[in-house]
C-alpha angles and dihedrals in degrees: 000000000000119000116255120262102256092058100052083053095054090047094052084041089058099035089065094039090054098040083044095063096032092060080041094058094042112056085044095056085052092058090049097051102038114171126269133219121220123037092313091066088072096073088040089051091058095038080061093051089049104044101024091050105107126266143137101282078216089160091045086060110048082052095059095042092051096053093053100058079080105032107259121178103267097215087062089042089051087047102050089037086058090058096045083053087049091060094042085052089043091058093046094062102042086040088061093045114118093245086061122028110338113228135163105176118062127161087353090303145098098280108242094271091048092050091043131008133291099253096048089044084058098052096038082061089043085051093049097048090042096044091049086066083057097052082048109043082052111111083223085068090061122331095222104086089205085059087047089053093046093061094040096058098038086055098051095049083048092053100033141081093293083047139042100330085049087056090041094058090047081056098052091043123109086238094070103082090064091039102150110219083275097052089047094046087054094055103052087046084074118020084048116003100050096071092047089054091056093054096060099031080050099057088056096052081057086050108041100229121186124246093279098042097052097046092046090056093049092046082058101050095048089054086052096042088063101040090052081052090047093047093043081055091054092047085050095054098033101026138086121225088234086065099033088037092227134060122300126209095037094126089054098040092053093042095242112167106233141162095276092044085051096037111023132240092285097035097055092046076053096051094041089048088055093040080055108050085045093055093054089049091059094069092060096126097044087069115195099338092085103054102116089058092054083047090051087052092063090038083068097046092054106038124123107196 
């Protein structure tokens, strides 16, 4: 059966939304990285490949769509929504790195280390995380420096050790492997969800978003942030890597304890379909201005790659 009419809208809406603030973001991002003569230019060069090498954007986003739920200016939303994109890159291309998970296949290329070489891929991550505080610490970000400060400190807890690193090394423990659904739901908190937490709550430090607002954007973001990671296992277990542009299986094959493992296929589409609906809930007070962001919810929840 086709789908009915108002959906096909929302999904062009959010399409263009979405292909809107990903050529946004990266042709910013080229202008922040511009290339570099000399032997310097090599790390530059693979900081390019790895922040310049397709992708939804889909953090960006949520940073952008979140700030403007108050106004905020868009140039310092795009900014801070492009360093937010530099440490997710940043954490790609460590993430693929032999010592982690050892991959040779992202986005449907070589991963950084493949293209290049192991020790350049490391410091071209270190060069993306370290060169996201600089876009933020800029007075063209957000000309309040208390703003500035406030997006500088909530992206390093996001990143750090109570963030995604935290979550990484819980990956990389002996003890995953016997990770309970709470354990598992921690984990992706921080290695996935955490990030995604900072794009939305983000969007409401530019905008300067009371104490409701900010946590109900936050509580949505968390919701979502579980429900991407919920969706990515079941592409794992049910996908190819022509379609997801990297290996599929790895989880499994590692034997890795994970939501589907705990849940089951159908129960984990269960769980990301509630996490979902709940997400979207969240935005309540915002009304219909945030209707993109209750579209991008169930974006998440359908993707298939």
């Amino acid at each position: 059966m086709a789908p009915p009419d108002h959906a096909l809208t929302e999904t062009a809406d959010l399409d263009r939304a979405l292909s809107a603030t990903a050529e946004a973001v990266s042709r910013l991002l080229s202008e922040l990285l511009p290339p570099v003569a000399g032997p310097i230019g090599r790390v530059v060069e693979v900081m390019r490949y790895g922040a310049l090498g397709g992708g939804k954007r889909l953090r960006p986003f949520l940073l952008v769509e979140s700030a403007g739920l108050f106004d905020a200016p868009p140039e310092g939303a795009l900014r801070a929504g492009a360093a937010l994109e530099m440490v997710h890159c940043y954490s790609l291309i460590h993430d693929d790195l032999p010592a982690m998970d050892d991959s040779d296949l992202r986005r449907g290329r070589p991963t950084a280390h493949k293209a290049f070489d192991e020790a350049t891929a490391i410091l071209a991550g270190d060069g993306l995380l370290t060169e996201a505080f600089s876009v933020l610490a800029d007075p063209r970000t957000a000309a309040d420096p208390a703003v500035r400060i406030a997006l500088i400190a909530g992206l390093a807890a996001a990143a750090g050790a109570a963030g995604m690193v935290g979550g990484q090394m819980i990956d990389l423990s002996p003890e995953r492997a016997s990770l309970d659904l709470d354990g598992i739901t921690n984990l992706q908190r921080l290695k996935t969800g955490a990030l995604i937490t900072f794009a939305c709550e983000g969007g409401a430090i530019l905008g300067g978003a009371g104490a409701a607002e900010r946590a109900a954007l936050v509580d949505y973001a968390g919701d979502l942030g579980l429900a991407f990671q919920i969706v990515d296992d079941l592409l794992d277990a049910e996908g190819s890597a022509a379609e997801l542009g990297k290996p599929t299986g790895q989880d499994e094959a590692l034997g890795k304890a994970t939501f589907v493992g705990q849940l089951g296929l159908e129960g984990a589409r269960t769980k990301a379909e509630s996490l979902v609906e709940r997400a979207c809930a969240r935005l309540d007070l915002f009304g219909r201005k945030a209707d993109l962001l209750r579209i991008a919810a169930q974006f998440v929840l359908e993707r298939r790659s």
